[in-house]
N, C-alpha and C positions, 0 to 999 in steps of 0.2 A: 507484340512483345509479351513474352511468359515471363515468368520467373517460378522457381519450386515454392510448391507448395501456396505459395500465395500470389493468387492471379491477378496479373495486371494486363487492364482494357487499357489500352490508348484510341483515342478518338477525337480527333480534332486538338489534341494537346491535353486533354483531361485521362487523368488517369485514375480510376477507382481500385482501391485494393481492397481484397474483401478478409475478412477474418486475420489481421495481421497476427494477431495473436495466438491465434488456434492452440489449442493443448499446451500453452502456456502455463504456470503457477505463478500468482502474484499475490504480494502480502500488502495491503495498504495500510498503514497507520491514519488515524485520525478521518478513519474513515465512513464516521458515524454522521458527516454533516459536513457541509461545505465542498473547497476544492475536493478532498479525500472522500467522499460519496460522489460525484459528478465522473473523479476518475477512475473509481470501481466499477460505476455500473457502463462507467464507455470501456473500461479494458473488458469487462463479461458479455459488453455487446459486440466485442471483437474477438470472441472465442475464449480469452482466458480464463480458468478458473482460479477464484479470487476469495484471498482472504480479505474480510472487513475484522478491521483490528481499530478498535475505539474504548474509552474507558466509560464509555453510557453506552450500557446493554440494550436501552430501550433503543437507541437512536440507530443502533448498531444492528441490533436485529431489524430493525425496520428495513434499513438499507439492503440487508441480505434479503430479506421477502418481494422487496420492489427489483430487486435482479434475477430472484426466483420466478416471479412473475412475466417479467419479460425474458424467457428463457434462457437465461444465464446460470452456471454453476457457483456458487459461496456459499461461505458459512462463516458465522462471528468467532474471536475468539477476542473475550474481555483481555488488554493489556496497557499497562502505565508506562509511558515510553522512558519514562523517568528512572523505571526500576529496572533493573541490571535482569533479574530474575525472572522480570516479566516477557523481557525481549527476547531471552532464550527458549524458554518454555514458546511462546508464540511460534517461532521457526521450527520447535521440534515439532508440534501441534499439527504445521504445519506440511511437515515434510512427512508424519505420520500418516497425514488424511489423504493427502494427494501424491505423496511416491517424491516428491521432489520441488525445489524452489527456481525458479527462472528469474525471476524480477520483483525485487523491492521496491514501495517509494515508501520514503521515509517521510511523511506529511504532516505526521502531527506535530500540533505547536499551540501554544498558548499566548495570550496578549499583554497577561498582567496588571495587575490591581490600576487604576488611573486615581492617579496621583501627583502631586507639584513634588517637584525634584527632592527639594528639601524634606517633605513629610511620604515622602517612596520604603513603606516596609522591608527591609531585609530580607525576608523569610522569603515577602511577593518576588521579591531579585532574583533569588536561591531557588524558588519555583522555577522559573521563570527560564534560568540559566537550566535548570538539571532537565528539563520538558525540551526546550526547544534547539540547545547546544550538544550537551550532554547523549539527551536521548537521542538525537541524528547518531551521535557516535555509537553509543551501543545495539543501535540498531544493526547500523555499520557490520560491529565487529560480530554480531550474531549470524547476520545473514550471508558473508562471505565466507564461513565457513561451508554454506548448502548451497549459494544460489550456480547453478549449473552442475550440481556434484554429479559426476556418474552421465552427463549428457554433453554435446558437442556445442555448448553454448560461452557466450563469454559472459563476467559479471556484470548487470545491468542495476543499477543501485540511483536512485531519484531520488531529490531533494528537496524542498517545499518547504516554505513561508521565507 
């Protein structure tokens, strides 16, 4: 059995597809460490090229050199998912460097100050809500302006934590 572009072996019931991504553009949030680096460097070992989008440059860049290294294409681009401004910029950033957006996941998120209910800061709340509610949404409404513009794709938009 084929399929375009991405080849499927069947053999005994096992089927390997290779490079599902290929020529892909993907933007990961929170993608300096954790789920959000495990899932860049598996979408740039499946072809896509991959933005790593985190608010620690060091973790961030790091991530992008260990996908550089194992031949995969990204590059960081510092953003606060929290900020309206940030998320935009990101997608332009992003549709600049690579010609166009295919898939989002929106991954980052935060845990929040630990605390007993009663002595739970407000602010840590209000972080808390605008990072990991908030920033899903305007993630959202940034990247569905790009993601497949101009190609025969549909919007592929990922969710996390």
């Amino acid at each position: 059995m084929t399929k375009k572009k991405n080849i499927i072996y069947q053999t005994n019931k096992i089927i390997i597809m290779e490079k599902v991504l290929e020529n892909k553009v993907a933007i990961i949030t929170g993608a300096g460490s954790g789920i959000g680096k495990a899932t860049a460097t598996l979408f740039a070992k499946e072809g896509a090229r991959v933005v790593v989008s985190d608010i620690d440059e060091k973790n961030g860049n790091n991530a992008v050199e260990e996908i550089k290294r194992n031949g995969g294409q990204a590059f960081f681009i510092k953003a606060d998912s929290s900020k309206p401004e940030d998320n935009q910029a990101l997608v332009e950033q992003t549709v600049k460097h690579f010609g166009g957006l295919d898939i989002a996941v929106n991954n980052a998120g935060i845990g929040g100050p630990l605390s007993a209910t009663g002595d739970y800061p407000i602010d840590g709340w209000q972080k808390v809500i605008a990072i990991n509610l908030s920033g899903i949404l305007r993630n959202a409404l940034s990247d569905s302006c790009h993601v497949g513009k101009g190609r025969k794709h549909h919007q592929r938009c990922f969710y996390s934590r």
